[in-house]
PDB file of the backbone (N, CA, C, O) and the ligand in Angstrom, with CONECT records:
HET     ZN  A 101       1
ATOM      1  N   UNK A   1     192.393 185.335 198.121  1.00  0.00           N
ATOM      2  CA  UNK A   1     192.756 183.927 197.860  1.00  0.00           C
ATOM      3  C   UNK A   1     192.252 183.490 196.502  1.00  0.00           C
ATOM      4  O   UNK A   1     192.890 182.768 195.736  1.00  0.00           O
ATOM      5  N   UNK A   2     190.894 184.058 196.241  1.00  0.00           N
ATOM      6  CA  UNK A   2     190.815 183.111 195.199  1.00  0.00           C
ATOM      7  C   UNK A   2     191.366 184.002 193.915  1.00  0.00           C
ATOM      8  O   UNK A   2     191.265 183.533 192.781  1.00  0.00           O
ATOM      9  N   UNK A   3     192.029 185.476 194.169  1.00  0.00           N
ATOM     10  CA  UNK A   3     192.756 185.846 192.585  1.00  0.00           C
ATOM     11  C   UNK A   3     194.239 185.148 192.289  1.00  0.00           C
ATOM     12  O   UNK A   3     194.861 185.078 191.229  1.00  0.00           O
ATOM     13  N   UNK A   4     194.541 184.706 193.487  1.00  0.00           N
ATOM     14  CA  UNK A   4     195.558 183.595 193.620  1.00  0.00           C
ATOM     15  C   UNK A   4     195.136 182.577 192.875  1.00  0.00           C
ATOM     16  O   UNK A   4     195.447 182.629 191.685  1.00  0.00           O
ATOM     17  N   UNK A   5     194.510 181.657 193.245  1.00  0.00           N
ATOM     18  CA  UNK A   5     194.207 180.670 192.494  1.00  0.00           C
ATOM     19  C   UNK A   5     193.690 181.068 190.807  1.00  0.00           C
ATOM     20  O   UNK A   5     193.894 180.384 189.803  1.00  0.00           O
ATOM     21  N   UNK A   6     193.057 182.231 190.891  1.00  0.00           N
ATOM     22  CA  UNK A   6     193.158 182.361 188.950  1.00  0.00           C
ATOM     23  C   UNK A   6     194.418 182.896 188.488  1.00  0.00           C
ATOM     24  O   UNK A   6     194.759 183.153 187.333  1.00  0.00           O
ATOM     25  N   UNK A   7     195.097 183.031 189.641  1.00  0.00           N
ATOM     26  CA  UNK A   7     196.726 183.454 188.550  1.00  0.00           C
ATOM     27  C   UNK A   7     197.239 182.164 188.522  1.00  0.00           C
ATOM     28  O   UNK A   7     197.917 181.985 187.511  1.00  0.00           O
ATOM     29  N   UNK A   8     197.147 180.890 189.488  1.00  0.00           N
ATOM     30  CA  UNK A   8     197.796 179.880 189.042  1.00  0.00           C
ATOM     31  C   UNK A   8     197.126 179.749 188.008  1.00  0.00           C
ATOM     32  O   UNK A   8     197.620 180.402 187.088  1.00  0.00           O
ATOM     33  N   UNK A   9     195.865 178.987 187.621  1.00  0.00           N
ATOM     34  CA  UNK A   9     195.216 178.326 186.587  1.00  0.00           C
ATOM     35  C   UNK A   9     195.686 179.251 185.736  1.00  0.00           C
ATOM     36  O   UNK A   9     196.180 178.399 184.998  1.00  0.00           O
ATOM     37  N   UNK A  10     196.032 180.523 185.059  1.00  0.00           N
ATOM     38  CA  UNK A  10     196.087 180.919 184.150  1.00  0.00           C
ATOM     39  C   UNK A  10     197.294 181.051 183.681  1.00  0.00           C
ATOM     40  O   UNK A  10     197.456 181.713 182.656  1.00  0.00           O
ATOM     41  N   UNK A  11     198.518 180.378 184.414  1.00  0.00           N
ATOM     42  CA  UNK A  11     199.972 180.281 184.417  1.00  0.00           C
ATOM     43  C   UNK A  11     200.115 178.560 184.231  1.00  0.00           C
ATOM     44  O   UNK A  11     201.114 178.040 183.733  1.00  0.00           O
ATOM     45  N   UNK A  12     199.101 177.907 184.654  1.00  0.00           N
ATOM     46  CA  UNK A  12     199.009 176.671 184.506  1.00  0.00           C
ATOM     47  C   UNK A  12     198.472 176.262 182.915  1.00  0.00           C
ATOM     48  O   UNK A  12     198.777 175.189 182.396  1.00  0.00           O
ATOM     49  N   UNK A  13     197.733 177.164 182.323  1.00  0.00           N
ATOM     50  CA  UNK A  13     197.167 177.049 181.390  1.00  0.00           C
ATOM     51  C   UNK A  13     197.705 177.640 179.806  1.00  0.00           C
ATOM     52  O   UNK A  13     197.379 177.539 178.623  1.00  0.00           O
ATOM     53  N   UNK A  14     198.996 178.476 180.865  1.00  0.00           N
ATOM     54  CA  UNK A  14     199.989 178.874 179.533  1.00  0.00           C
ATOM     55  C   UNK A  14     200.863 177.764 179.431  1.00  0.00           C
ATOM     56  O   UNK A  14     201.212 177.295 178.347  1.00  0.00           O
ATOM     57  N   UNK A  15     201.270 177.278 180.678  1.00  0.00           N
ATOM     58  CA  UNK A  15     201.950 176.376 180.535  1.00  0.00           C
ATOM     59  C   UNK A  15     201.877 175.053 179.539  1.00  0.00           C
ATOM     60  O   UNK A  15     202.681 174.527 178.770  1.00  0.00           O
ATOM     61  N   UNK A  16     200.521 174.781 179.935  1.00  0.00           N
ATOM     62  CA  UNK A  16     200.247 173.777 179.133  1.00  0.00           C
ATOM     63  C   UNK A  16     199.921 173.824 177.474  1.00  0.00           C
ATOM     64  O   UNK A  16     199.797 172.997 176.571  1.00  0.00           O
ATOM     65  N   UNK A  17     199.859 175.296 177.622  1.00  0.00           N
ATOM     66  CA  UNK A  17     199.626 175.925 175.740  1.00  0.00           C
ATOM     67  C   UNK A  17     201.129 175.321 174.992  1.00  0.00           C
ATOM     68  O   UNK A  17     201.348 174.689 173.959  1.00  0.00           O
ATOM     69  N   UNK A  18     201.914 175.815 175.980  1.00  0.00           N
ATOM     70  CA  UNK A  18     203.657 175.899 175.272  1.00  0.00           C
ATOM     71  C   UNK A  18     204.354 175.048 175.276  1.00  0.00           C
ATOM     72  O   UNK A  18     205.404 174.967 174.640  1.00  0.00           O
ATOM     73  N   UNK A  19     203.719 173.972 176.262  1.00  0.00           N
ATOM     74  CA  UNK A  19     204.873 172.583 176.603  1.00  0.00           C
ATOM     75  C   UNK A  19     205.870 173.666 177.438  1.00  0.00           C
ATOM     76  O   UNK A  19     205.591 174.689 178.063  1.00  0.00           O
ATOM     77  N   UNK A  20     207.158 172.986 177.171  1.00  0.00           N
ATOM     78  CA  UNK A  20     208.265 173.591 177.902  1.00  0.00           C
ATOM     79  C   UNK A  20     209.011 174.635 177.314  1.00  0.00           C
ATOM     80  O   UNK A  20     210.072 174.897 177.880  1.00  0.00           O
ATOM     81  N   UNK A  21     208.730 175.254 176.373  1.00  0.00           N
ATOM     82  CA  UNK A  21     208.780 176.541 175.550  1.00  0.00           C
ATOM     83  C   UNK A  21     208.443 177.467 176.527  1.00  0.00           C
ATOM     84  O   UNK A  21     207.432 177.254 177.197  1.00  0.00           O
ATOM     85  N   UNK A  22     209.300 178.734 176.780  1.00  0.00           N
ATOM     86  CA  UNK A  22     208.861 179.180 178.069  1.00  0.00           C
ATOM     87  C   UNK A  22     208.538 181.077 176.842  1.00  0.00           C
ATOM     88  O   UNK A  22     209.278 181.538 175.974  1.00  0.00           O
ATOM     89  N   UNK A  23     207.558 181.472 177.221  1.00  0.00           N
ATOM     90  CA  UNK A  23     206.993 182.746 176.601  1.00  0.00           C
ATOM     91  C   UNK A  23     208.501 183.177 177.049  1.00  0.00           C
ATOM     92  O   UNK A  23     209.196 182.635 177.909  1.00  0.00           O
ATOM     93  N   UNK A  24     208.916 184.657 175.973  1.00  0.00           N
ATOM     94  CA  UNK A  24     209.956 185.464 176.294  1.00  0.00           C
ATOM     95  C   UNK A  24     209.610 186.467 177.387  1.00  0.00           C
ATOM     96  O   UNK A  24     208.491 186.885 177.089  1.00  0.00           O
ATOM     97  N   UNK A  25     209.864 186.831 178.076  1.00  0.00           N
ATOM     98  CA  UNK A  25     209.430 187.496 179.162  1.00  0.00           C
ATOM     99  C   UNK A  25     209.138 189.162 178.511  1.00  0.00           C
ATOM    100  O   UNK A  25     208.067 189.754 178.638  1.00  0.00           O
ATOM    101  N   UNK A  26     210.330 189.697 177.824  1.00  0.00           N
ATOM    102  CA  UNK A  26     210.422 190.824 177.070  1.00  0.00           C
ATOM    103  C   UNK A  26     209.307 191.577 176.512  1.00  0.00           C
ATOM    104  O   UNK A  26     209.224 192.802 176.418  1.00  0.00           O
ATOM    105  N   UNK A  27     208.286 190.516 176.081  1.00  0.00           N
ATOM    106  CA  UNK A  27     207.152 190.766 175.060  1.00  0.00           C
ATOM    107  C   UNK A  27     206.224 191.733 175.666  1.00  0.00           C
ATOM    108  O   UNK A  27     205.954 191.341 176.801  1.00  0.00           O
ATOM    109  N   UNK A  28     205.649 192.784 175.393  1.00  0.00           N
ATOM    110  CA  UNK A  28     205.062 193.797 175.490  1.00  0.00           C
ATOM    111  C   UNK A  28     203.342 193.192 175.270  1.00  0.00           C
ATOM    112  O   UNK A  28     202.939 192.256 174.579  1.00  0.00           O
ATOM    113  N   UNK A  29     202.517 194.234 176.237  1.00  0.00           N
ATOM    114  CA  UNK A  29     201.219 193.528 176.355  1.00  0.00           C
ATOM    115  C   UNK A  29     200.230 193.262 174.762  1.00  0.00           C
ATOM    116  O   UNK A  29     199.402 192.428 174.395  1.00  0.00           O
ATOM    117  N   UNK A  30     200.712 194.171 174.306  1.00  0.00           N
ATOM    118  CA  UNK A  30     199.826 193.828 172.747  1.00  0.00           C
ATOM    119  C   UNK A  30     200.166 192.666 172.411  1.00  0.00           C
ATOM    120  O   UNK A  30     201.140 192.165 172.973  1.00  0.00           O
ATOM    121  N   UNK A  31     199.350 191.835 171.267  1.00  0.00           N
ATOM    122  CA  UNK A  31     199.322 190.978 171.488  1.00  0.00           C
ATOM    123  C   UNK A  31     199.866 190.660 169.821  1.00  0.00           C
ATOM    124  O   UNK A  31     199.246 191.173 168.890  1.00  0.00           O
ATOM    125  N   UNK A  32     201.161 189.708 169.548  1.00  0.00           N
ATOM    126  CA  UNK A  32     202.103 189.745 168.599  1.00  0.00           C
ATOM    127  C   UNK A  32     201.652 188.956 167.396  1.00  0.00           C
ATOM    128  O   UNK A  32     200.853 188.034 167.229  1.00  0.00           O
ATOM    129  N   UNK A  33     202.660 189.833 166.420  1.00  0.00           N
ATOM    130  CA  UNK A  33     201.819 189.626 164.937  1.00  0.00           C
ATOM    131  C   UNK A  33     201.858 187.381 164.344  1.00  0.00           C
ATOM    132  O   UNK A  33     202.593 186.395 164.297  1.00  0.00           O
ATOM    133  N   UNK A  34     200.995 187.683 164.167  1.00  0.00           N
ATOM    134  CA  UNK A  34     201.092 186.032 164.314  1.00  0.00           C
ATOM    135  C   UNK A  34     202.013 185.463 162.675  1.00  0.00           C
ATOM    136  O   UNK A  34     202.176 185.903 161.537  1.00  0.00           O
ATOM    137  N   UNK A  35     202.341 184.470 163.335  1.00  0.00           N
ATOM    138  CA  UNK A  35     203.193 183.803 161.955  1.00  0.00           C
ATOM    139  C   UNK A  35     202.765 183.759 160.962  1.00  0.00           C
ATOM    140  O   UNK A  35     201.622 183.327 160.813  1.00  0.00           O
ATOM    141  N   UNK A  36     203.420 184.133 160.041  1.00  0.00           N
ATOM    142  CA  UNK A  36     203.182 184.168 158.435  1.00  0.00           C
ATOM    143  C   UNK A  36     203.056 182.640 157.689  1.00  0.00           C
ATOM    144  O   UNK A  36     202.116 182.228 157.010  1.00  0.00           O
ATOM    145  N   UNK A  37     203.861 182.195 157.916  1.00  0.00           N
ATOM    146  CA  UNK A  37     204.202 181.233 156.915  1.00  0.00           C
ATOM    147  C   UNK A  37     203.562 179.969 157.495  1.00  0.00           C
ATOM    148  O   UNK A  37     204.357 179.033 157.578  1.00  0.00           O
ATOM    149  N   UNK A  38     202.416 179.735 157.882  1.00  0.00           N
ATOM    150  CA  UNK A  38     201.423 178.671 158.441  1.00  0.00           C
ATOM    151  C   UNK A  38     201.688 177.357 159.127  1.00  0.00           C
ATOM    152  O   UNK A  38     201.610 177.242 160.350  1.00  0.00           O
ATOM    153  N   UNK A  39     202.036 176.260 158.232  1.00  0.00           N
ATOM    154  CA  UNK A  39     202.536 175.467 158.922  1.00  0.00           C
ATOM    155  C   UNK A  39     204.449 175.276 158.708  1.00  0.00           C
ATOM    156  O   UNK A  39     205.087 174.586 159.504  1.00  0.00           O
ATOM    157  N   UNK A  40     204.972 175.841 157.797  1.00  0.00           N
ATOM    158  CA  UNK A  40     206.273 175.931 157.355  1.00  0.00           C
ATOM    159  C   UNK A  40     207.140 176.859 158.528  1.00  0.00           C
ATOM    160  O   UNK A  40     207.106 177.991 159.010  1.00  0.00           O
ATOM    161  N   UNK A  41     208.105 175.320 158.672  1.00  0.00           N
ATOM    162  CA  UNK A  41     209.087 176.336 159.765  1.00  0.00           C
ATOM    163  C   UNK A  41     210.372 177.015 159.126  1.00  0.00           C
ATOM    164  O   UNK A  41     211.081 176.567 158.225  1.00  0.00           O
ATOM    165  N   UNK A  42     210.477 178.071 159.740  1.00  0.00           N
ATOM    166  CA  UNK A  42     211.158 179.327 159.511  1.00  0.00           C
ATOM    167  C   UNK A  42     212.658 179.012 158.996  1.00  0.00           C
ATOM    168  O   UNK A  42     213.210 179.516 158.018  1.00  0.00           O
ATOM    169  N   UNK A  43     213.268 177.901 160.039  1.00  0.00           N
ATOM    170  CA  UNK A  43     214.123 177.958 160.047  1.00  0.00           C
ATOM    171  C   UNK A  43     214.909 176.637 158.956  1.00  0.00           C
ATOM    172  O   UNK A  43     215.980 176.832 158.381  1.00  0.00           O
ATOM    173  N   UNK A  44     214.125 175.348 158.854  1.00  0.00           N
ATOM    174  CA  UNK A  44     214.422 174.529 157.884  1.00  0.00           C
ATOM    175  C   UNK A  44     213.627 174.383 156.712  1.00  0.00           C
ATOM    176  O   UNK A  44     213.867 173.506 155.883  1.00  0.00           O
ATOM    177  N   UNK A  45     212.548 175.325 156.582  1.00  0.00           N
ATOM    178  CA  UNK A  45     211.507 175.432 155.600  1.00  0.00           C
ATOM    179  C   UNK A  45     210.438 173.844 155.812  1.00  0.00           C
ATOM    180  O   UNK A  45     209.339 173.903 155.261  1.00  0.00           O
ATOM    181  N   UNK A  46     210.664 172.973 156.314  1.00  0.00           N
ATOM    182  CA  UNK A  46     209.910 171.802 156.598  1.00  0.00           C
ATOM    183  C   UNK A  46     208.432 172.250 156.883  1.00  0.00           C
ATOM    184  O   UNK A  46     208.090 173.386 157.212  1.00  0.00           O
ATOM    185  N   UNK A  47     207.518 171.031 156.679  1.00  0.00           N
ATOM    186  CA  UNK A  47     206.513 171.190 157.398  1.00  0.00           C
ATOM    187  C   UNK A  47     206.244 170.899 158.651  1.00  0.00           C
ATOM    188  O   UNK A  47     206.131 169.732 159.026  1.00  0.00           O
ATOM    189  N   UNK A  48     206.091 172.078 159.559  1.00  0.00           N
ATOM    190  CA  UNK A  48     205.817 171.307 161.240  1.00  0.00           C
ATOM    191  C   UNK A  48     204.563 170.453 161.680  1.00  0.00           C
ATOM    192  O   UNK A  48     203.432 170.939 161.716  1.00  0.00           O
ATOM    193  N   UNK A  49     204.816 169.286 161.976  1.00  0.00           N
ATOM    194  CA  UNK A  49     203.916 168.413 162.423  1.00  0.00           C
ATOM    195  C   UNK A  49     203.394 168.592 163.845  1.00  0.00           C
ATOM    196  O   UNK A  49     204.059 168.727 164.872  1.00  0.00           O
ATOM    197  N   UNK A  50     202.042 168.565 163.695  1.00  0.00           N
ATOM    198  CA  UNK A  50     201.059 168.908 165.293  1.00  0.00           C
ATOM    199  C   UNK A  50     201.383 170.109 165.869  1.00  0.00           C
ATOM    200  O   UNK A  50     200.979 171.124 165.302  1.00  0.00           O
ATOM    201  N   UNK A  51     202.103 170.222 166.993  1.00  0.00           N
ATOM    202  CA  UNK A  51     201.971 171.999 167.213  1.00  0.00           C
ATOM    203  C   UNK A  51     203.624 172.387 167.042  1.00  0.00           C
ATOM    204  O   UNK A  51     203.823 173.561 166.729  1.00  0.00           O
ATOM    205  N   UNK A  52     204.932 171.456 167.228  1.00  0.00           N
ATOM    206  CA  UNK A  52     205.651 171.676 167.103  1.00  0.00           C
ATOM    207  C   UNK A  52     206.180 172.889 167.936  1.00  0.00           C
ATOM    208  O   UNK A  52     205.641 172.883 169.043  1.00  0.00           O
ATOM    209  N   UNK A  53     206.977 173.837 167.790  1.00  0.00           N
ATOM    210  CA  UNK A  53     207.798 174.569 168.551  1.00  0.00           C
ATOM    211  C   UNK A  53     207.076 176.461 168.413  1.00  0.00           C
ATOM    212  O   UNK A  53     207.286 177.370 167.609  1.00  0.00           O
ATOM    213  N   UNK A  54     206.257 176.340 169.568  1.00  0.00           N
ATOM    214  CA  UNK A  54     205.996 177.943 169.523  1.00  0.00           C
ATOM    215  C   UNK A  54     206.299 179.294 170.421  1.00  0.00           C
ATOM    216  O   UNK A  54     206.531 179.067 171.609  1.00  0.00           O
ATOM    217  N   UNK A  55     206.320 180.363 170.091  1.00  0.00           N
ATOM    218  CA  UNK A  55     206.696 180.970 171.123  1.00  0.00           C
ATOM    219  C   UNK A  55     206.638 182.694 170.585  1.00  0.00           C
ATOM    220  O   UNK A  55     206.181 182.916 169.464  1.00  0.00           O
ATOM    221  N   UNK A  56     206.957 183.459 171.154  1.00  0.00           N
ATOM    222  CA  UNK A  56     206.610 185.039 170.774  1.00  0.00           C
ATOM    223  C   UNK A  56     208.168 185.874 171.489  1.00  0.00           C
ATOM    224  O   UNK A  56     208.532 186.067 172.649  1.00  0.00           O
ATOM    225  N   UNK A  57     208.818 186.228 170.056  1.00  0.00           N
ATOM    226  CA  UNK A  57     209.621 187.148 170.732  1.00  0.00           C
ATOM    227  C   UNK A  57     209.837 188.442 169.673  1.00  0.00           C
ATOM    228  O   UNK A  57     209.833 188.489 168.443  1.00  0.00           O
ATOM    229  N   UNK A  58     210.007 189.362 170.604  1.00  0.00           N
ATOM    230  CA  UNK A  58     209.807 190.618 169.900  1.00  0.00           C
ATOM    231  C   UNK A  58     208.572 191.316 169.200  1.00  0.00           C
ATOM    232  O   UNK A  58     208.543 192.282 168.438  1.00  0.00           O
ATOM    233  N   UNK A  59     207.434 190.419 169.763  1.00  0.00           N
ATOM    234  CA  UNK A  59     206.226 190.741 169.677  1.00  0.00           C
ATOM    235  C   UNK A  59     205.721 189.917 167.860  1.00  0.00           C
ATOM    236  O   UNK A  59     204.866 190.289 167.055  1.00  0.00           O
ATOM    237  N   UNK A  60     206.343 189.164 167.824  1.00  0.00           N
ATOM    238  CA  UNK A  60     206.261 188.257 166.472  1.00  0.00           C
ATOM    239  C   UNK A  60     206.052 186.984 167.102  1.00  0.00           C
ATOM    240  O   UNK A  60     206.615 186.702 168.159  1.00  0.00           O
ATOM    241  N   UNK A  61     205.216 186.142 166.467  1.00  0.00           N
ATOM    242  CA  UNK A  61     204.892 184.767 166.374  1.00  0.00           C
ATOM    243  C   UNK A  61     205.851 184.123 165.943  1.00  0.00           C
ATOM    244  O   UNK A  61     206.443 184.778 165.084  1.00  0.00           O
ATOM    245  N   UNK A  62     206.370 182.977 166.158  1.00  0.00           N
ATOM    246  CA  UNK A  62     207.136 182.134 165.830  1.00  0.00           C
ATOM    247  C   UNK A  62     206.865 180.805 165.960  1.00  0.00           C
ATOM    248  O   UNK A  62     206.268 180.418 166.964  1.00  0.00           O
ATOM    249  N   UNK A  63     207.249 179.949 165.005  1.00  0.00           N
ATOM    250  CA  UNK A  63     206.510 178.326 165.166  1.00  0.00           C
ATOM    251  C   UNK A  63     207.739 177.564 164.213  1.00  0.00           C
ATOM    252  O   UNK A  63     208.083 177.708 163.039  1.00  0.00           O
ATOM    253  N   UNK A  64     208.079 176.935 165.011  1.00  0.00           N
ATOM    254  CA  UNK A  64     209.482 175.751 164.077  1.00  0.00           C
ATOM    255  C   UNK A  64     209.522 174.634 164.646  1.00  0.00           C
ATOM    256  O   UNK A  64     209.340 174.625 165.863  1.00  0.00           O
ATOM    257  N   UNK A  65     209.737 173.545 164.042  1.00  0.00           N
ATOM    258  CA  UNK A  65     209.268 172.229 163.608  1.00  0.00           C
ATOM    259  C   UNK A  65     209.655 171.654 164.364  1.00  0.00           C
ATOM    260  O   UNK A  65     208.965 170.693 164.705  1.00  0.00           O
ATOM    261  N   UNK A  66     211.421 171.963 165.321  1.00  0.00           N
ATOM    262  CA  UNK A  66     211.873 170.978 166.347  1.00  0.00           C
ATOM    263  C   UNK A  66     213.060 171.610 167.108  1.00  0.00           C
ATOM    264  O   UNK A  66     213.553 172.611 166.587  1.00  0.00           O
ATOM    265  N   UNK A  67     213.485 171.251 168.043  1.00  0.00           N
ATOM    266  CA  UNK A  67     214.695 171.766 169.324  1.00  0.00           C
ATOM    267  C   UNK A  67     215.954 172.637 168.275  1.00  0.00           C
ATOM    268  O   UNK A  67     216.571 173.685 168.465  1.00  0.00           O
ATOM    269  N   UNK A  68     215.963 171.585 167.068  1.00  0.00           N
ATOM    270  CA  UNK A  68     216.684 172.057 166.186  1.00  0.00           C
ATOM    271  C   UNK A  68     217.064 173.330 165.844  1.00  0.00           C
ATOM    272  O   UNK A  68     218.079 174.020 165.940  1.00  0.00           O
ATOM    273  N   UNK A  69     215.516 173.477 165.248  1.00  0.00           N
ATOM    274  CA  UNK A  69     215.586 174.495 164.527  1.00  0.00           C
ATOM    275  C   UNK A  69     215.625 175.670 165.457  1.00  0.00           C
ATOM    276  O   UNK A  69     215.919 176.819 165.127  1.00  0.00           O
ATOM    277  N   UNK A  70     215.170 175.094 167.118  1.00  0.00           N
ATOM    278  CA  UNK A  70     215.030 176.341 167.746  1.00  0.00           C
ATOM    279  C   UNK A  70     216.595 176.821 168.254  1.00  0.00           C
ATOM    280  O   UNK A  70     216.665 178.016 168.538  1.00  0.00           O
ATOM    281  N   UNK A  71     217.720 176.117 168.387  1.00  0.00           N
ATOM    282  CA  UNK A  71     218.701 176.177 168.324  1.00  0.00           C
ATOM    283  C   UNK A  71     219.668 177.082 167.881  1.00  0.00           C
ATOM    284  O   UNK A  71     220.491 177.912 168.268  1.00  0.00           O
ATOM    285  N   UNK A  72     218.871 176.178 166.225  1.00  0.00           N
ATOM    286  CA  UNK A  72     219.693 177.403 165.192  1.00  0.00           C
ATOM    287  C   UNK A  72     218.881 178.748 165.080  1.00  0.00           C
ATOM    288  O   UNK A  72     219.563 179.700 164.701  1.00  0.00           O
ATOM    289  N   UNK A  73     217.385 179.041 165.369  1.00  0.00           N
ATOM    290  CA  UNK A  73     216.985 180.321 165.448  1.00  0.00           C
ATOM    291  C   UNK A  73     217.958 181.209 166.326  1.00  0.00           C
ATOM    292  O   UNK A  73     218.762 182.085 166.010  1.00  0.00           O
ATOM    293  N   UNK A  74     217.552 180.604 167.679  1.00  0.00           N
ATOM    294  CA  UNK A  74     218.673 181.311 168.529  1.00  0.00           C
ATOM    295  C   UNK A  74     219.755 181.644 168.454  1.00  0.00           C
ATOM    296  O   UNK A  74     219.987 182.640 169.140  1.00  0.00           O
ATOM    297  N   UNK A  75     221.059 181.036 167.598  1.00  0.00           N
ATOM    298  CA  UNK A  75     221.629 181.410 167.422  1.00  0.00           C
ATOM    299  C   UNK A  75     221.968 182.894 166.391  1.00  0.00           C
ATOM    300  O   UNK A  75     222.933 183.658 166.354  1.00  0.00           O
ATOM    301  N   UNK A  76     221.009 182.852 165.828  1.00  0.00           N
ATOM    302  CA  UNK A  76     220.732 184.506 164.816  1.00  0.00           C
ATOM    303  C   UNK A  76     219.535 184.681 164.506  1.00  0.00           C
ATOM    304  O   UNK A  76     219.180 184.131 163.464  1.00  0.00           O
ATOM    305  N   UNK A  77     218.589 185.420 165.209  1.00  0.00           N
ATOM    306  CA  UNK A  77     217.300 185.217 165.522  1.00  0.00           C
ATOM    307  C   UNK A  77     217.020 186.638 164.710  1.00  0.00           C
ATOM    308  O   UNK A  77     216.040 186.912 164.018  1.00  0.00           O
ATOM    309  N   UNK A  78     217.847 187.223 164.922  1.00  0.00           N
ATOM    310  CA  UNK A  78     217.421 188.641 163.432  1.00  0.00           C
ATOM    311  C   UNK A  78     217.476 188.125 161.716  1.00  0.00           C
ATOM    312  O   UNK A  78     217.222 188.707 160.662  1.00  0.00           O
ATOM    313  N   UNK A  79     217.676 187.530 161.863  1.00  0.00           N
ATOM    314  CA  UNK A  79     218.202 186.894 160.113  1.00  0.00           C
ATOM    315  C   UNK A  79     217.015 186.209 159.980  1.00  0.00           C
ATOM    316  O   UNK A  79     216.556 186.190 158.838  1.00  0.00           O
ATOM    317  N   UNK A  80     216.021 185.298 161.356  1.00  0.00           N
ATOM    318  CA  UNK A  80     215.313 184.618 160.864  1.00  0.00           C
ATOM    319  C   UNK A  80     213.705 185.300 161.163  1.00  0.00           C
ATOM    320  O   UNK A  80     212.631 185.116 160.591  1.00  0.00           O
ATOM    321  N   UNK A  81     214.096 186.143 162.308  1.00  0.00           N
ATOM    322  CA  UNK A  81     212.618 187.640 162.287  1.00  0.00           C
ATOM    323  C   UNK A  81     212.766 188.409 160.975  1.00  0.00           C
ATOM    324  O   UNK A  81     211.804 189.120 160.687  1.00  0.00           O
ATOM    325  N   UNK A  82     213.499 188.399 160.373  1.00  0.00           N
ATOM    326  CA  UNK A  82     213.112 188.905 159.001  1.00  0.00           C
ATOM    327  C   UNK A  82     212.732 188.756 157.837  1.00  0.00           C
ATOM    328  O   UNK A  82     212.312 189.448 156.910  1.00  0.00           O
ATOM    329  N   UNK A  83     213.013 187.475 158.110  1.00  0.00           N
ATOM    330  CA  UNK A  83     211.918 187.063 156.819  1.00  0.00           C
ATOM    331  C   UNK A  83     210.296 186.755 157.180  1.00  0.00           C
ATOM    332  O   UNK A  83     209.502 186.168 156.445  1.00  0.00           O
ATOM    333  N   UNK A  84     210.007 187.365 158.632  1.00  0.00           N
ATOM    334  CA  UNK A  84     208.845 186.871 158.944  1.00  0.00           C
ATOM    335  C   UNK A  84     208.593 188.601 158.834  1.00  0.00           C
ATOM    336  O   UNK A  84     207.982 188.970 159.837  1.00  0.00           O
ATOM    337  N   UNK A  85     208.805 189.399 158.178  1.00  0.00           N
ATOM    338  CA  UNK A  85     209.009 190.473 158.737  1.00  0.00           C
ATOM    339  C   UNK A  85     208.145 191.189 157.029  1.00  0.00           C
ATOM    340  O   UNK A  85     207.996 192.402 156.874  1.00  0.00           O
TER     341      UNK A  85
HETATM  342 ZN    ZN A 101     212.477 173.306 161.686  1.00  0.00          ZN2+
END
């Protein structure tokens, strides 16, 4: 019972890392190369304010400024892992 309860808290506690950004499931246990470009998002070059949009896919860090940009990442998400690359 109680490794139950540390898998919630620790699913509760990602949760609350990401907002509603949900981790990619895909991602492999090592732990992914973190974003380059600091507070500048990837995808409109802006500066992201407070924590803005984060998440890990393909074992790369990713951080962009708003729904927007996560949008347009998604839509060609190799064009924009490569310049983080
Ligand atoms: Zn952006």
């Amino acid at each position: 019972m109680k490794k139950l309860l540390a898998l919630f808290a620790v699913s509760t506690s990602l949760a609350g890392l990401t907002g509603c950004i949900n981790i990619e499931k895909h991602t492999t246990s090592t732990s992914p190369r973190p974003y380059p470009l600091g507070d500048k998002c990837v995808v409109s070059g802006d500066k992201i304010d407070g924590n803005g949009i984060r998440f890990v896919t393909n074992g790369q860090e990713v951080r962009l400024c708003c729904k927007d940009c996560r949008a347009e990442f998604n839509k060609n998400p190799g064009k924009f892992l490569a310049k983080l690359n």
